[in-house]
TIMARVO-199775 format. One record per residue: residue in one letter; x, y, z of N, C-alpha, C, O in turn. Coordinates in nm, 2 decimals. Example, Ala and Ser with C-alpha at 12.3 -4.5 7.8 and 13.67 -1.06 7.14 Angstrom:
! TIMARVO-199775
(zapa 'a' (1.32 -0.57 0.78) (1.23 -0.45 0.78) (1.32 -0.33 0.78) (1.42 -0.33 0.85))
(zapa 's' (1.28 -0.22 0.71) (1.37 -0.11 0.71) (1.29 0.00 0.79) (1.34 0.11 0.80))
END
This chain:
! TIMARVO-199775
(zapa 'x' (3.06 -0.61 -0.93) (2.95 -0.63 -1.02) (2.90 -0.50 -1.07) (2.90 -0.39 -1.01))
(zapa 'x' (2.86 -0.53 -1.22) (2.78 -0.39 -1.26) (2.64 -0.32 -1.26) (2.56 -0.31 -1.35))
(zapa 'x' (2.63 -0.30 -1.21) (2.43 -0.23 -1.22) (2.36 -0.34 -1.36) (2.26 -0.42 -1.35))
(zapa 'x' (2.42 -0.33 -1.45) (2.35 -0.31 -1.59) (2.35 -0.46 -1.55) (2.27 -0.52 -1.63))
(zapa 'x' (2.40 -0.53 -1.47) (2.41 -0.70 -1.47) (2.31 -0.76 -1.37) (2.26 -0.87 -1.38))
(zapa 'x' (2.30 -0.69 -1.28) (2.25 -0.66 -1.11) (2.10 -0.77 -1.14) (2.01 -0.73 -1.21))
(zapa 'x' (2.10 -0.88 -1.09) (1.99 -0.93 -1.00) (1.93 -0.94 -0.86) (1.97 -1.03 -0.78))
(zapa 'x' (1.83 -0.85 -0.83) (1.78 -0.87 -0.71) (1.66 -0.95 -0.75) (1.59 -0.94 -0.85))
(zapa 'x' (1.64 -1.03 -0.62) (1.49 -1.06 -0.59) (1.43 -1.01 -0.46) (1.48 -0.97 -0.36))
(zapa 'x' (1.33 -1.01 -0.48) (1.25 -0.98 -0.29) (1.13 -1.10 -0.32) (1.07 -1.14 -0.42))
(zapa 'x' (1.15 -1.13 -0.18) (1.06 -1.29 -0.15) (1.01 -1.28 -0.02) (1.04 -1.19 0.06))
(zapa 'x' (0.92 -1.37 -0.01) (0.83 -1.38 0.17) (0.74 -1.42 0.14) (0.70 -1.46 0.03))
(zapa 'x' (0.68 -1.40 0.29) (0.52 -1.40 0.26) (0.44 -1.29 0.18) (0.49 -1.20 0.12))
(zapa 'x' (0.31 -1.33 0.20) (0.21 -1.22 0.11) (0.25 -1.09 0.23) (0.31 -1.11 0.34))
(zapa 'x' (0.21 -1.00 0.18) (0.14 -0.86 0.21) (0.30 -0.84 0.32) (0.30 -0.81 0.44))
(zapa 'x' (0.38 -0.85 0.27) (0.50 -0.83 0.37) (0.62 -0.75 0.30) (0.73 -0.77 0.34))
(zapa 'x' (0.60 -0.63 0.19) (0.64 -0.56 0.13) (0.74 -0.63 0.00) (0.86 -0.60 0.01))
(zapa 'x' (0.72 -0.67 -0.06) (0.79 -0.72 -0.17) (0.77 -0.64 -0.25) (0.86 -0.55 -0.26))
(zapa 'x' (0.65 -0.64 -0.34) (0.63 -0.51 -0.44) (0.67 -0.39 -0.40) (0.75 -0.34 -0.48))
(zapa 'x' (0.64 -0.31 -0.29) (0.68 -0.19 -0.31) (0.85 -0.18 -0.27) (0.91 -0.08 -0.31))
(zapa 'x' (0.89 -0.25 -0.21) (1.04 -0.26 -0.21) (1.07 -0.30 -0.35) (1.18 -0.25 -0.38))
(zapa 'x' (1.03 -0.37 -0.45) (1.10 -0.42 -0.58) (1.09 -0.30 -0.67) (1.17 -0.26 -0.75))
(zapa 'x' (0.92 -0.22 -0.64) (0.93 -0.07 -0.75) (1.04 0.02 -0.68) (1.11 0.09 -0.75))
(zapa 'x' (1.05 0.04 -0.58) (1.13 0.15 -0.54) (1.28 0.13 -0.58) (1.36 0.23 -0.62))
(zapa 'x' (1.32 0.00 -0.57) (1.45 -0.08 -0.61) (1.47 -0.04 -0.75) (1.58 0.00 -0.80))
(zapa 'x' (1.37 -0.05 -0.80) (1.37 -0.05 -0.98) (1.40 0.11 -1.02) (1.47 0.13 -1.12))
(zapa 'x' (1.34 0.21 -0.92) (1.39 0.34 -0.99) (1.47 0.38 -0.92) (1.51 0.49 -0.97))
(zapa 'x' (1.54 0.33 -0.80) (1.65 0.40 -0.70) (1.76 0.35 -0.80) (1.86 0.42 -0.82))
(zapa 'x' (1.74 0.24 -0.86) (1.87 0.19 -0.97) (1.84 0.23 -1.12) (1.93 0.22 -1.20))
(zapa 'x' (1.73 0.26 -1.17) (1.73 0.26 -1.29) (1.72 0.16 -1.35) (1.79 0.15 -1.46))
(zapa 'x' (1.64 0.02 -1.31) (1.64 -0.10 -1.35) (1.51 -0.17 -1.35) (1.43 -0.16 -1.26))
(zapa 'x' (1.50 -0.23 -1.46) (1.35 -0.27 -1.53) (1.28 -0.34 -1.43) (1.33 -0.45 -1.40))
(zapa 'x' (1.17 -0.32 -1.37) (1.08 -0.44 -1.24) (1.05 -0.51 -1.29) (1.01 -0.48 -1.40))
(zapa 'x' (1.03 -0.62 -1.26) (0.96 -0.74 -1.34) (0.86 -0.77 -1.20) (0.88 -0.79 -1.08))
(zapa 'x' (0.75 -0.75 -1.28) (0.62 -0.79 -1.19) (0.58 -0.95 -1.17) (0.60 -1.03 -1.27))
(zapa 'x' (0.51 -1.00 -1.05) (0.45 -1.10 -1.01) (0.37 -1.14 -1.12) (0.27 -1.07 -1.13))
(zapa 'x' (0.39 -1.24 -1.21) (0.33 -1.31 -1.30) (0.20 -1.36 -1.24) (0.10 -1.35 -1.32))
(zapa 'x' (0.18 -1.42 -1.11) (0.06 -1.47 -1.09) (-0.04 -1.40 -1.06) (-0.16 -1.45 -1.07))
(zapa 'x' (-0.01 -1.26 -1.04) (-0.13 -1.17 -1.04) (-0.21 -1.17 -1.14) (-0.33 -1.20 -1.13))
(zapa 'x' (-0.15 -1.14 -1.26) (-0.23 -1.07 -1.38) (-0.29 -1.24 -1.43) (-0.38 -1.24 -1.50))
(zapa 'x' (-0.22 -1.36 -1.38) (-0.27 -1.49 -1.44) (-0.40 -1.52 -1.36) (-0.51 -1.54 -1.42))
(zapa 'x' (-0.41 -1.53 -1.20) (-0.50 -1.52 -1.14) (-0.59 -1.46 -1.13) (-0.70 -1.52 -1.13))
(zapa 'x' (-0.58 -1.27 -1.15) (-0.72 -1.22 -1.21) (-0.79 -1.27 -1.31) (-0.90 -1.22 -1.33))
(zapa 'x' (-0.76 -1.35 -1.36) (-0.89 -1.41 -1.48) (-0.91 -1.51 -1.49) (-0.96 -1.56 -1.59))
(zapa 'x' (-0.88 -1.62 -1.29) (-0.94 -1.76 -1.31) (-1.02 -1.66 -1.15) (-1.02 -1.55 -1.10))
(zapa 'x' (-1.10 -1.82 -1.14) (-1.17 -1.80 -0.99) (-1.11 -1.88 -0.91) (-1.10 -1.85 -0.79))
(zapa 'x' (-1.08 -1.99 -0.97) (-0.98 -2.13 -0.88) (-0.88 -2.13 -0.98) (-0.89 -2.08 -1.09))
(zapa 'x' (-0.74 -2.22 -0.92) (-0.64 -2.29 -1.00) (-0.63 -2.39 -0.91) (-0.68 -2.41 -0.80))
(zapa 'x' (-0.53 -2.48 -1.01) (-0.52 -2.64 -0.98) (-0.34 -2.64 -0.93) (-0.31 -2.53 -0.91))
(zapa 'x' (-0.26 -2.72 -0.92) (-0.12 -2.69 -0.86) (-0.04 -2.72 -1.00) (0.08 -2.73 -1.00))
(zapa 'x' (-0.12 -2.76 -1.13) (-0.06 -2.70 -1.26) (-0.04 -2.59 -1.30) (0.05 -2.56 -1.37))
(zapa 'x' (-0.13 -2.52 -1.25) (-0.11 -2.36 -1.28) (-0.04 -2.29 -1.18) (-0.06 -2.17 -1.17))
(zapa 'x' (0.05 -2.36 -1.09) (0.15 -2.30 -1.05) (0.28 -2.33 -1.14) (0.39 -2.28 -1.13))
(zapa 'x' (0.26 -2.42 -1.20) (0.40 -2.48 -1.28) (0.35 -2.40 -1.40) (0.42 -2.44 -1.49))
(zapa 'x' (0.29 -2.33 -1.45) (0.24 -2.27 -1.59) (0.30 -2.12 -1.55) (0.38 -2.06 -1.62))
(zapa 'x' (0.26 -2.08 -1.40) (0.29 -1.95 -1.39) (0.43 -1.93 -1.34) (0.48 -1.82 -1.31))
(zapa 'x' (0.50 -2.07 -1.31) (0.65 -2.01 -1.28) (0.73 -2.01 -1.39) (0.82 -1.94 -1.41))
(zapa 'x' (0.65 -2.13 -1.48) (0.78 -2.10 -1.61) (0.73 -1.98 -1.69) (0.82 -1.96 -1.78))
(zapa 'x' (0.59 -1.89 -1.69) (0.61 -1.74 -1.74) (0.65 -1.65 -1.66) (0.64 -1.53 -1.69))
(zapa 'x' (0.70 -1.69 -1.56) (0.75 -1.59 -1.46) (0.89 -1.54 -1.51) (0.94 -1.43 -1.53))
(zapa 'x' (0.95 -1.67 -1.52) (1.10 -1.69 -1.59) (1.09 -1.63 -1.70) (1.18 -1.57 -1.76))
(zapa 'x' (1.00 -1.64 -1.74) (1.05 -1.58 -1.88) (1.01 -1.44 -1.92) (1.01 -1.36 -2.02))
(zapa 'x' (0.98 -1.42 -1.80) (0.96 -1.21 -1.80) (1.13 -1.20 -1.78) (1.17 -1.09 -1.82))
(zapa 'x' (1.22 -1.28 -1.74) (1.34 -1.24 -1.66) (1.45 -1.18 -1.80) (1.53 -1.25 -1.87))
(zapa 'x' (1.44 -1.07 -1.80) (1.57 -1.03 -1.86) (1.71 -1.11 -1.86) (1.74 -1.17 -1.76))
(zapa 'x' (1.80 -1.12 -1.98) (1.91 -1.14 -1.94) (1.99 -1.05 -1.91) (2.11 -1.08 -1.91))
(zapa 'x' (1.95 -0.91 -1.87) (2.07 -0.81 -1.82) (2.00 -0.80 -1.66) (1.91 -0.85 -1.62))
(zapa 'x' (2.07 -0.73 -1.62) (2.04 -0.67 -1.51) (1.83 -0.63 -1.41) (1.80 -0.52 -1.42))
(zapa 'x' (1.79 -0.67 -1.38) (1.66 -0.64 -1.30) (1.62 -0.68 -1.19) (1.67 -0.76 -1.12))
(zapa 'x' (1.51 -0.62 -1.16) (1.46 -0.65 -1.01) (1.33 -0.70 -1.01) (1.23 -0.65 -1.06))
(zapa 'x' (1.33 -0.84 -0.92) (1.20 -0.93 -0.95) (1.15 -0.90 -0.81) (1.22 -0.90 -0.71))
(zapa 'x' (0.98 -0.86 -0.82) (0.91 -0.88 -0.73) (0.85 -1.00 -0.68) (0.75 -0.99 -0.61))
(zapa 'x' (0.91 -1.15 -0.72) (0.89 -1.25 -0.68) (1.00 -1.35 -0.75) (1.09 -1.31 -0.82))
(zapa 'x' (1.00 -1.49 -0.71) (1.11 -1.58 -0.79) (1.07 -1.71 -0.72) (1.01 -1.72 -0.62))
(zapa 'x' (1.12 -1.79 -0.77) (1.08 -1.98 -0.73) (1.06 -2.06 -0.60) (1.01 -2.17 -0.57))
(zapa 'x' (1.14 -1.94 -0.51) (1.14 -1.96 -0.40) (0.96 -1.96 -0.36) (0.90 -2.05 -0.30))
(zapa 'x' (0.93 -1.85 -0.42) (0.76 -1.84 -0.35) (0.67 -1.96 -0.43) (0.59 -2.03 -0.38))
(zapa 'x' (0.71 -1.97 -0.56) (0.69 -2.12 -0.61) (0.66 -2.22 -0.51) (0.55 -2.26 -0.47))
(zapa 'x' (0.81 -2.27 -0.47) (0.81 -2.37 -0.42) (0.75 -2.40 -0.28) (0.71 -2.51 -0.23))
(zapa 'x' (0.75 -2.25 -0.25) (0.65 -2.26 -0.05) (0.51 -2.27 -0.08) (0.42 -2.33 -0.02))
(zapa 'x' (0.52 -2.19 -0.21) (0.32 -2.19 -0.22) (0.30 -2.35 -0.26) (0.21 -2.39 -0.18))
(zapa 'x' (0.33 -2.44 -0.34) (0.31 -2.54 -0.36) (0.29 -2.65 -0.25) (0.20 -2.73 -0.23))
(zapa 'x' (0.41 -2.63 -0.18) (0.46 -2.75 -0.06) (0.33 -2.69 0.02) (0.24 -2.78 0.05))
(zapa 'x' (0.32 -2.59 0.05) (0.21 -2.51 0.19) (0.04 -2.61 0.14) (-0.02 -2.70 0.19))
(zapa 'x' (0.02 -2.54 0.02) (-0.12 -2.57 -0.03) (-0.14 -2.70 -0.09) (-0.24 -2.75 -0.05))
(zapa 'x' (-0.06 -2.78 -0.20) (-0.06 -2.90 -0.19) (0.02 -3.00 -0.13) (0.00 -3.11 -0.16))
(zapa 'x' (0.10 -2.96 -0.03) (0.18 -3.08 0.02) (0.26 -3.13 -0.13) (0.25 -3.25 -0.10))
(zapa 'x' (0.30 -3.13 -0.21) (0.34 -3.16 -0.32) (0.45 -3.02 -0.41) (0.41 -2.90 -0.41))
(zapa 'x' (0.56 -3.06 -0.46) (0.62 -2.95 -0.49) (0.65 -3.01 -0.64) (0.75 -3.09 -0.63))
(zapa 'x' (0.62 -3.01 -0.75) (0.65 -3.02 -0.91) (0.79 -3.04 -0.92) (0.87 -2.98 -0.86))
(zapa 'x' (0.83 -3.14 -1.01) (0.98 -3.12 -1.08) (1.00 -3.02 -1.13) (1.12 -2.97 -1.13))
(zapa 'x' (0.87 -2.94 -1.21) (0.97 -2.82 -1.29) (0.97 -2.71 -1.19) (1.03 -2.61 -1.21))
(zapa 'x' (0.90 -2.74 -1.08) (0.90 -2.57 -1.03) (1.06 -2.61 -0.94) (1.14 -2.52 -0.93))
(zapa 'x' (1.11 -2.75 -0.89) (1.23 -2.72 -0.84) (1.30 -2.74 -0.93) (1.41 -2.70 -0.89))
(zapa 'x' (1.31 -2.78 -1.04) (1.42 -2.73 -1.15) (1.47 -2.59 -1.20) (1.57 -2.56 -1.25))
(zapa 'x' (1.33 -2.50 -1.17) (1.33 -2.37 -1.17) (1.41 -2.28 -1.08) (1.48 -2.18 -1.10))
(zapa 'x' (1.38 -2.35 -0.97) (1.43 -2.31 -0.82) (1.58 -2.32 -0.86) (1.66 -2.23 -0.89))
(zapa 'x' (1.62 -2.45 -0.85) (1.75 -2.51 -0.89) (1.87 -2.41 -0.95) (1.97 -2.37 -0.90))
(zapa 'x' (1.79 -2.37 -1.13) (1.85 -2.30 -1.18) (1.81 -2.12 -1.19) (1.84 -2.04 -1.28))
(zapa 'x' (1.75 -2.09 -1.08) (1.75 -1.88 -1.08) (1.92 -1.88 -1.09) (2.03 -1.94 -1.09))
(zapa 'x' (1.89 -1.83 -1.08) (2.06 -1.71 -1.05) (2.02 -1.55 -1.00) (2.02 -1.45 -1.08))
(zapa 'x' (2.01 -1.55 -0.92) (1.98 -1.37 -0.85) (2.14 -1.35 -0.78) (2.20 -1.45 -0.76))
(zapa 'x' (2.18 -1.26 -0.76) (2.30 -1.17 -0.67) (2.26 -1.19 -0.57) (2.31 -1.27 -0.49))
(zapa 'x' (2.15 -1.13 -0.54) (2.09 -1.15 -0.38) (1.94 -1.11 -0.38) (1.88 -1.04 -0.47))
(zapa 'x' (1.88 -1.18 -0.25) (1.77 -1.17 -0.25) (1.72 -1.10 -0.11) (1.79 -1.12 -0.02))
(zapa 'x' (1.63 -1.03 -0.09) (1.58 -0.97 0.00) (1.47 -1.01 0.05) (1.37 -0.97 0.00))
(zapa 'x' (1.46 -1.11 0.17) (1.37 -1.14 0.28) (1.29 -1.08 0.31) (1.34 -0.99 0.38))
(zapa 'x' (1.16 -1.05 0.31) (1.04 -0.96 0.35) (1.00 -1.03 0.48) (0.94 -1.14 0.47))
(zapa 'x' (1.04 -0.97 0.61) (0.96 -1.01 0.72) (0.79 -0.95 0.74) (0.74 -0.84 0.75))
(zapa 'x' (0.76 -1.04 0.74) (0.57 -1.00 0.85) (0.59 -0.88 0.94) (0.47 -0.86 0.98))
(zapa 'x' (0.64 -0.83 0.96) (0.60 -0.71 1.06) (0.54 -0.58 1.02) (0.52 -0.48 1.09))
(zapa 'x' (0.51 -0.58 0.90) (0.43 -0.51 0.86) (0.25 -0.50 0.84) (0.20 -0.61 0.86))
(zapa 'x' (0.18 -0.42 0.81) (0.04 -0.45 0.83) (-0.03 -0.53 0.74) (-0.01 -0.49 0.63))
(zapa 'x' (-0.12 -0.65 0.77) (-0.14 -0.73 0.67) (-0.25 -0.64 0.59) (-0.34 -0.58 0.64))
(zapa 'x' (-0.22 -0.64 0.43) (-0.32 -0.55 0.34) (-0.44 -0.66 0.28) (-0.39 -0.77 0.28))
(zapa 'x' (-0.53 -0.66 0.25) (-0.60 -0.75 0.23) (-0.62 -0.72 0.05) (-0.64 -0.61 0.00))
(zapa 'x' (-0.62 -0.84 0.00) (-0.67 -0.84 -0.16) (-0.71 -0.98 -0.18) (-0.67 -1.08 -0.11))
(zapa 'x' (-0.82 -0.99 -0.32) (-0.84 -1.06 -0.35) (-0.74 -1.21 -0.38) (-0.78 -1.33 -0.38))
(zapa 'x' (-0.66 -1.18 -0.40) (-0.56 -1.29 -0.41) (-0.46 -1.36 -0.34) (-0.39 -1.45 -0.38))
(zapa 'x' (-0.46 -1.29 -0.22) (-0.43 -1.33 -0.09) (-0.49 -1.43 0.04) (-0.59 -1.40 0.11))
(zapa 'x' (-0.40 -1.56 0.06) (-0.46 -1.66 0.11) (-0.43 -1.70 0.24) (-0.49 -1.78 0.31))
(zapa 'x' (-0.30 -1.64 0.28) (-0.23 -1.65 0.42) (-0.28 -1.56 0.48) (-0.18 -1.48 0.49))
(zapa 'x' (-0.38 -1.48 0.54) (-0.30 -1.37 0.67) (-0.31 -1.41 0.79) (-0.32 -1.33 0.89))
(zapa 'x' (-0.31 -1.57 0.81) (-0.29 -1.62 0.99) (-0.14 -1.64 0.99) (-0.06 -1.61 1.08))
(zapa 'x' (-0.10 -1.69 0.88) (0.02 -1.79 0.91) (0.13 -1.70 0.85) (0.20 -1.78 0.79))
(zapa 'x' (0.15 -1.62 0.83) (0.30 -1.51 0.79) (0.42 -1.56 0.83) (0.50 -1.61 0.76))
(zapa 'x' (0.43 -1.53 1.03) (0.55 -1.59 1.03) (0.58 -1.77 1.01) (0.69 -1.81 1.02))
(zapa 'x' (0.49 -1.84 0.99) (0.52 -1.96 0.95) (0.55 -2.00 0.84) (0.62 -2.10 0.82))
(zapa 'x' (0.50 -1.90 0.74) (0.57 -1.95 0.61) (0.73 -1.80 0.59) (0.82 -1.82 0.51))
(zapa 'x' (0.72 -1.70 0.66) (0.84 -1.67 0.70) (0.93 -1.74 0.69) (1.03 -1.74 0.61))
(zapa 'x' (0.89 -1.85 0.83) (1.00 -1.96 0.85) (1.03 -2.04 0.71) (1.14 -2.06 0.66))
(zapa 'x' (0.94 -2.07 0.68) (0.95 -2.11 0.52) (1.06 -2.11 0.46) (1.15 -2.18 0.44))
(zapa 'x' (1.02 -1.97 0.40) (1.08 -1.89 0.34) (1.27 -1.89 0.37) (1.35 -1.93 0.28))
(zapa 'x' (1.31 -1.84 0.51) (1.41 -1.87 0.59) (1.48 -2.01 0.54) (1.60 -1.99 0.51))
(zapa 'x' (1.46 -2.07 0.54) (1.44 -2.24 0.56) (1.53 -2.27 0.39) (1.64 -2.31 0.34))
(zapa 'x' (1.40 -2.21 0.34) (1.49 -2.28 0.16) (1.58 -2.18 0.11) (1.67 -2.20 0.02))
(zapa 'x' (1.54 -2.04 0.19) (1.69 -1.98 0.14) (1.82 -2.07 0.19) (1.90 -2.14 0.13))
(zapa 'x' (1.80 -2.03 0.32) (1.94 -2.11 0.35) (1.97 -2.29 0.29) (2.08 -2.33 0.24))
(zapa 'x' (1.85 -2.37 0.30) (1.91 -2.46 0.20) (1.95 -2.48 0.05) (1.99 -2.58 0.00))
(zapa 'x' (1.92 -2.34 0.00) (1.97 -2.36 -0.13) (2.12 -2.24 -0.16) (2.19 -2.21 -0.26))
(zapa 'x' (2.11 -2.22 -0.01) (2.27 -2.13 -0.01) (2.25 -2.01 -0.08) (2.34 -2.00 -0.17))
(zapa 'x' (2.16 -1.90 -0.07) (2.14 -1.82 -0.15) (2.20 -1.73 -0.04) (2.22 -1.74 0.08))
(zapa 'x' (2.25 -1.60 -0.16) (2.30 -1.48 -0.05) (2.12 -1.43 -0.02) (2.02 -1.45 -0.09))
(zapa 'x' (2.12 -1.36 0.12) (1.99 -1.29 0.13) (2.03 -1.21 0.25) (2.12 -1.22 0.33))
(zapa 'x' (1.94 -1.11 0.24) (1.91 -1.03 0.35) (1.78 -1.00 0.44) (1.69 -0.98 0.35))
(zapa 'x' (1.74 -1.00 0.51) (1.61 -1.02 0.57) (1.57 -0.87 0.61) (1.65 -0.79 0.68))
(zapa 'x' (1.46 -0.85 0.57) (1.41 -0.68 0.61) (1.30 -0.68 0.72) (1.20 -0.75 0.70))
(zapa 'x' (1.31 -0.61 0.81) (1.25 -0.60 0.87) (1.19 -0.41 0.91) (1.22 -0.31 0.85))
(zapa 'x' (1.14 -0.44 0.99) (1.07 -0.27 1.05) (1.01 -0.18 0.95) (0.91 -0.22 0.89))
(zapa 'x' (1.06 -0.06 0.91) (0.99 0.02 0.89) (1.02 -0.01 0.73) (1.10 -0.08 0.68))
(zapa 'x' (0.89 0.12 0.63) (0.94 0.11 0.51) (1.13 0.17 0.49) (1.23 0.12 0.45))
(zapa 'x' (1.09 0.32 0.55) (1.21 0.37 0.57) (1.37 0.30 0.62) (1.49 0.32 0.59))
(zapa 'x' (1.31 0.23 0.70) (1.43 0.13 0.77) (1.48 0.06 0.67) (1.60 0.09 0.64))
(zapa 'x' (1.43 -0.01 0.61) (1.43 -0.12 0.53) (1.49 -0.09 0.41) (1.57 -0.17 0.35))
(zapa 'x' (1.46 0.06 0.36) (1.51 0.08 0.23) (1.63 0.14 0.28) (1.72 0.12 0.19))
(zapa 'x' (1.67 0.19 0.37) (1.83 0.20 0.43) (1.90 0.10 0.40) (2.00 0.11 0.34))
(zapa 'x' (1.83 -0.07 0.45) (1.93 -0.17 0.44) (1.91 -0.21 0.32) (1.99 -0.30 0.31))
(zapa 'x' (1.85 -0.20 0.20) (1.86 -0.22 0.07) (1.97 -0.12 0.02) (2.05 -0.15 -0.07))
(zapa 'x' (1.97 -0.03 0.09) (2.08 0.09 0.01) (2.22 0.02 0.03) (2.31 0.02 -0.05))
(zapa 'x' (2.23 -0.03 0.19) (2.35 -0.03 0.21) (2.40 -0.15 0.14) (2.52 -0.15 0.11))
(zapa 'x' (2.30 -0.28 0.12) (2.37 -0.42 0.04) (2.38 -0.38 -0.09) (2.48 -0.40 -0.16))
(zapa 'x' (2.27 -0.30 -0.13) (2.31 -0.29 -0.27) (2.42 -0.23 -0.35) (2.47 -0.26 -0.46))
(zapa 'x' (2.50 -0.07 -0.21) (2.63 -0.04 -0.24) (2.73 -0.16 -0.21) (2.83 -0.18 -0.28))
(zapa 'x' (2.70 -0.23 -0.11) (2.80 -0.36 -0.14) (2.80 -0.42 -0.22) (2.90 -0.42 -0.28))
(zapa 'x' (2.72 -0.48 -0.25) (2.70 -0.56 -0.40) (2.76 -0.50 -0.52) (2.87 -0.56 -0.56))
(zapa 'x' (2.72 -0.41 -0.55) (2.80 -0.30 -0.69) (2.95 -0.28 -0.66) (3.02 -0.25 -0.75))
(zapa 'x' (3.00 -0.27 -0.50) (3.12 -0.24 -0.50) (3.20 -0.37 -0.44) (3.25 -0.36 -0.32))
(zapa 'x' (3.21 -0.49 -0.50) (3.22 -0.60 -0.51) (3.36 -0.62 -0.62) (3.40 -0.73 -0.65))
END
C-alpha cells in the first residue's frame, strides 16, 4: 500500500485518545486529519434529536478525501452512539457503516484519564461501550488494532502497524 492512499481511522470511547493519536498520525505521515464533524456541529445546538446524528455522519463522510487520510472518528462511533442513546440505529448511518473503507483502524482503550468537556456524555461507562466498540469491529470484520497504556506506548504500536501496512 502507498502513503498517498493510506486510510486510517481511530475509534472508542469519548476521552480515550482518538484525536490526539489521529493529529500525531497526520504529521508522523504527512497526511491530511480530518476532524470529528460532530464537534463543530454540536457547538451551536444545546440539544440534538437522533436525526442529527444521521446529518452529522453523512458530513462526516464527506470531509473524507479520496486519497489517502487520517480520521479522528468514522461510523463505527455513529453507530454505538445511536444504539447506546436511542436504542435505535438509522438505515443511513448503517449504510454508512456498511460502505467506509479504512486500511485499518485503531481501537482507543479507556485507560486513560477521563478529560471532561462540554460535549462529552459517557465518563461512567467507557469500558462498556469499549466493549461496544470491540463487538462491531469484529462484526463487521475490520482490520483493527487496539491501543492501550501509555501515549508513548501507543504511538510505538501505531508506528509498528503502520510500517506494516505501507510495507504490504
Amino acid at each position: 500500500m502507498e502513503k498517498a492512499t493510506c486510510r486510517i481511522a481511530f475509534t472508542g470511547p469519548e476521552s480515550s485518545g482518538k484525536t490526539t493519536h489521529a493529529v500525531w498520525l497526520s504529521s508522523f505521515l504527512d497526511l491530511p486529519y480530518i476532524p470529528e464533524y460532530a464537534r463543530t456541529y454540536l457547538a451551536e445546538k444545546s440539544t440534538y434529536v437522533q436525526d442529527d446524528l444521521d446529518l452529522m455522519a453523512i458530513k462526516q463522510t464527506e470531509l473524507w478525501p479520496n486519497t489517502g487520510f487520517i480520521a479522528d472518528t468514522e461510523m463505527h462511533v455513529f453507530h454505538i452512539w445511536s444504539r447506546v442513546k436511542y436504542d435505535h440505529v438509522s438505515p443511513a448511518i448503517i449504510s454508512l457503516l456498511n460502505e467506509q473503507q479504512f486500511d485499518h483502524y485503531f481501537l482507543c482503550a479507556p485507560d486513560v484519564p477521563w478529560e471532561a468537556d462540554p460535549l462529552r456524555e459517557n465518563p461512567h461507562n467507557r469500558q462498556f461501550l469499549f466493549d461496544l466498540y470491540l463487538e462491531s469491529l469484529k462484526q463487521f470484520n475490520r482490520n483493527f488494532t487496539i491501543l492501550t497504556g501509555s501515549i508513548e506506548n501507543r504511538q510505538e504500536l501505531i508506528k509498528v502497524k503502520v510500517y506494516e501496512l505501507l510495507n504490504q
